[in-house]
C-alpha positions as CSV (number, residue, x, y, z in Angstrom):
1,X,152.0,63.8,222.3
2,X,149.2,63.2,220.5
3,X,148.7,61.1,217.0
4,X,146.4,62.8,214.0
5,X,144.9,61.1,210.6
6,X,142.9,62.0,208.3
7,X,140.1,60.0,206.7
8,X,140.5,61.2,203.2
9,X,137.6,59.2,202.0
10,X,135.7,62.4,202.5
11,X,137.0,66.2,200.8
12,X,138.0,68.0,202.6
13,X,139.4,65.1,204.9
14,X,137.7,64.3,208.2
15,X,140.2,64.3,211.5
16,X,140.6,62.0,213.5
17,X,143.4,61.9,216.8
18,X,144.1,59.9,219.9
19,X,146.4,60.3,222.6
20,X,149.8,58.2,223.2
21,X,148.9,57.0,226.5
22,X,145.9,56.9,229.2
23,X,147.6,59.7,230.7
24,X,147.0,61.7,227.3
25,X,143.6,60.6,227.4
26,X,142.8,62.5,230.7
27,X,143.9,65.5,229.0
28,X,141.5,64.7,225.7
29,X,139.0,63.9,228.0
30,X,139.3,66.8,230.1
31,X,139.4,69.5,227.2
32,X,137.6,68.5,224.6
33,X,135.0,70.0,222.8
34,X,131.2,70.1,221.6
35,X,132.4,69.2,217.7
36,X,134.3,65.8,218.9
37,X,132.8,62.5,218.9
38,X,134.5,59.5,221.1
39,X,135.0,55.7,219.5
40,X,136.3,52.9,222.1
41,X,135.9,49.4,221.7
42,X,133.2,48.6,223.8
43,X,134.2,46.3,227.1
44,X,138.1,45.9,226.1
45,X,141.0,47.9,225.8
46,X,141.7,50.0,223.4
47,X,142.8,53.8,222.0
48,X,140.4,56.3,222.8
49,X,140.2,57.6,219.3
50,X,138.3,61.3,218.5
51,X,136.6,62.3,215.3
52,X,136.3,66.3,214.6
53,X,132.7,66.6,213.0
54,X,132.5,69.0,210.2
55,X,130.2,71.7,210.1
56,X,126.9,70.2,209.1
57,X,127.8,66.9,210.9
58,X,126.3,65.1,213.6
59,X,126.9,62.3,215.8
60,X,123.8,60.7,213.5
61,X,125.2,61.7,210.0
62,X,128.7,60.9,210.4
63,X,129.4,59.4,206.1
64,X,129.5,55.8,206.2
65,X,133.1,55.6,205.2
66,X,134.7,58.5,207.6
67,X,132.7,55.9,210.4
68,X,134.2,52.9,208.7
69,X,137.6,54.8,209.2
70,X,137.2,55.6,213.0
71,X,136.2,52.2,214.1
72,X,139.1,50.0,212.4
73,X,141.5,52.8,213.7
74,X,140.3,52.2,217.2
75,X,140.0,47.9,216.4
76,X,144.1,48.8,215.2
77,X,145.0,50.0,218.3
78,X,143.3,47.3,220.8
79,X,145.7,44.7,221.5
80,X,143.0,42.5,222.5
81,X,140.6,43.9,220.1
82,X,142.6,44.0,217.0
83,X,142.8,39.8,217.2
84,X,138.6,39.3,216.9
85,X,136.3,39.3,214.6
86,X,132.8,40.9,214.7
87,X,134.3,43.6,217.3
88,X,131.9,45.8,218.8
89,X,132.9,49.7,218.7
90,X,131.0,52.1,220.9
91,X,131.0,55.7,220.5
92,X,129.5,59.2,222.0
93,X,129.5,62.8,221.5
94,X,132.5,64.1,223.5
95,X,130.1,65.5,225.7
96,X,128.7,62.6,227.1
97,X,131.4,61.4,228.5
98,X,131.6,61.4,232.3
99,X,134.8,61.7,234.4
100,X,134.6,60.9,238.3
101,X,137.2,61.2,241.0
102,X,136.5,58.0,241.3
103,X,137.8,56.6,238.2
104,X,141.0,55.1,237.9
105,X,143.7,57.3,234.7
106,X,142.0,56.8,231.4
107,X,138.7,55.5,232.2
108,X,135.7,57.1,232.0
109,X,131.8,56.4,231.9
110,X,129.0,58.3,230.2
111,X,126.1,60.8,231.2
112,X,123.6,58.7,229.2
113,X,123.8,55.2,227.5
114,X,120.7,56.7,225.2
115,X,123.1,58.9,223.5
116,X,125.7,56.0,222.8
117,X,125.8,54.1,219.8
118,X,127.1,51.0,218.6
119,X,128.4,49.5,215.2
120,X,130.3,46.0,214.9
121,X,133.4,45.4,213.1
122,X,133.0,42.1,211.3
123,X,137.0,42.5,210.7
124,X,140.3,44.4,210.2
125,X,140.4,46.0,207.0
126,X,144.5,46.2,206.4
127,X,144.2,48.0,203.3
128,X,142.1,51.0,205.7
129,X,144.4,51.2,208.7
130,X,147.3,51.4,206.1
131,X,145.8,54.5,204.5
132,X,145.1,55.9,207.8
133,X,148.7,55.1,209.0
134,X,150.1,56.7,206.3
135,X,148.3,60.2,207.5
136,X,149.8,59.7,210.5
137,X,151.6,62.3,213.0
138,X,152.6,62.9,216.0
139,X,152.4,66.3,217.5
140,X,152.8,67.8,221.0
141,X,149.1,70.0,221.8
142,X,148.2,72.6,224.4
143,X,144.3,71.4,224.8
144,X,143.3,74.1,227.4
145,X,144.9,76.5,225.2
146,X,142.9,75.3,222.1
147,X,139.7,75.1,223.7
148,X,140.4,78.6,225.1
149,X,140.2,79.7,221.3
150,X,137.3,77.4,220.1
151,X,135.4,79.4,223.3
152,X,136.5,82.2,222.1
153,X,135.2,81.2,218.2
154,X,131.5,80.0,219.9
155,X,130.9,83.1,221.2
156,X,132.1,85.2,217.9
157,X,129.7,82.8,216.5
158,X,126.8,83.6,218.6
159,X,127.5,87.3,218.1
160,X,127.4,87.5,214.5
161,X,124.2,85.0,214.6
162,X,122.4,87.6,217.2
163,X,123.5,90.7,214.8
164,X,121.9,89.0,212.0
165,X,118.8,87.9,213.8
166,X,118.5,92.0,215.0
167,X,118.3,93.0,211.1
168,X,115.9,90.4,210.2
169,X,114.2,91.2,213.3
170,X,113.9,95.2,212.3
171,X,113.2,94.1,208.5
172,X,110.5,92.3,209.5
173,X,109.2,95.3,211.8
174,X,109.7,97.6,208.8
175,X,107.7,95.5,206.5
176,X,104.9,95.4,209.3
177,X,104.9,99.4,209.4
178,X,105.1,99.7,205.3
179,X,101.7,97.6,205.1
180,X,100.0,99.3,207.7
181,X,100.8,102.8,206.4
182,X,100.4,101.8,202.5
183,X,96.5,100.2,204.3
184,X,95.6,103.6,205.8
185,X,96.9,105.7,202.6
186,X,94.3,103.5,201.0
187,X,91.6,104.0,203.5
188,X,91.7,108.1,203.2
189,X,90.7,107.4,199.5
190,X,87.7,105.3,200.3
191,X,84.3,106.3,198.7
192,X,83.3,107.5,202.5
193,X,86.4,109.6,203.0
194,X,86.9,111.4,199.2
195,X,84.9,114.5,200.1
196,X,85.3,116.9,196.6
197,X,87.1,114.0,195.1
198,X,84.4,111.8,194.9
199,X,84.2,111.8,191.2
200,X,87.4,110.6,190.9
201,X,88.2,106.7,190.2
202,X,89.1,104.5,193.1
203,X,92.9,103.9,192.8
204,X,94.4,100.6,193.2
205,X,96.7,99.4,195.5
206,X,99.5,99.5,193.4
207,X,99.0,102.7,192.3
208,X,98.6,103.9,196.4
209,X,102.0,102.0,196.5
210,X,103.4,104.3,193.3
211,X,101.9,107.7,195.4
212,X,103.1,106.8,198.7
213,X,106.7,105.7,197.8
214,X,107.2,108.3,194.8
């Protein structure tokens, strides 16, 4: 089972989960994906608490307040954690975490310490844990099954982003060709190249453009 809030301070409002037990964790660790950051209190116990960015998030521009949120949610559920003051909270793209055989249930360690960051709870906020709480439920979650369909979602994604790049690509292509044919309609007009015409005006290029496209 696996615990969901939402951090309304933001519209629509940001999710954030954790799992019941370490055991849960393994399977949060093992199948999340790209759009989840991880929050942990750094050197103690605690939930391992996931935020889902929203699109036009990063791990750099999470709001303020939907930050705010995470860390006293993790602080909350850190037995040690929740009793101190100035608290530090680390957290990490999902993607940076590292899993090794090696590791005992739950615990992890990280690909890069560059890409973690740190922020410091001075200390628990009741009235933002109880807002949180009251979002609160508990649901059972088939993880491989729901990154099978983000996958799936990434490479629709990717699709519809290489169709579009094609048509700009042969708009661009076509409005290459245009200017070179509307540059050597002009040239056959040219005082050198107007034979019995030659007492004619020299046309402009928007009137070449008028000719040439009717």
């Amino acid at each position: 089972m696996v615990f969901f809030f939402k951090s309304t301070v933001v519209d629509p409002p940001a999710i954030l989960y954790m799992g019941r037990d370490k055991f849960e964790n393994e399977d949060l660790l093992k199948w999340g994906v790209d759009e989840d950051v991880w929050f942990h209190v750094d050197d103690l116990s605690s939930a391992h608490v996931y935020l889902k960015l929203q699109p036009g998030w990063t791990v750099d521009t999470i709001p303020e307040a939907v930050l705010t949120d995470c860390c006293q949610l993790v602080k909350a559920n850190s037995i040690e954690g929740n009793k101190k003051n100035n608290l530090k909270i680390i957290y990490t793209p999902w993607k940076n975490l590292l899993k090794l055989p090696s590791h005992d249930v739950g615990a992890i360690s990280f690909h890069s310490m560059k890409r973690c960051k740190f922020v410091t709870v001075e200390k628990r906020v009741n009235e933002i844990v109880n807002r949180l709480n009251k979002t609160k439920e508990e649901r059972t979650v088939d993880w491989q099954a729901e990154r099978i369909k983000w996958e799936q979602e990434q490479r629709r994604k990717k699709r519809i982003e290489e169709e579009q790049a094609r048509k700009e690509a042969a708009i661009r292509m076509e409005e290459e060709k245009r200017r070179k044919d509307i540059l050597h309609y002009k040239d056959i007009f040219t005082d050198d190249n107007r034979g019995s015409q030659g007492q004619k005006e020299t046309k402009t290029i928007q009137e070449l453009e008028d000719d040439f496209f009717g």
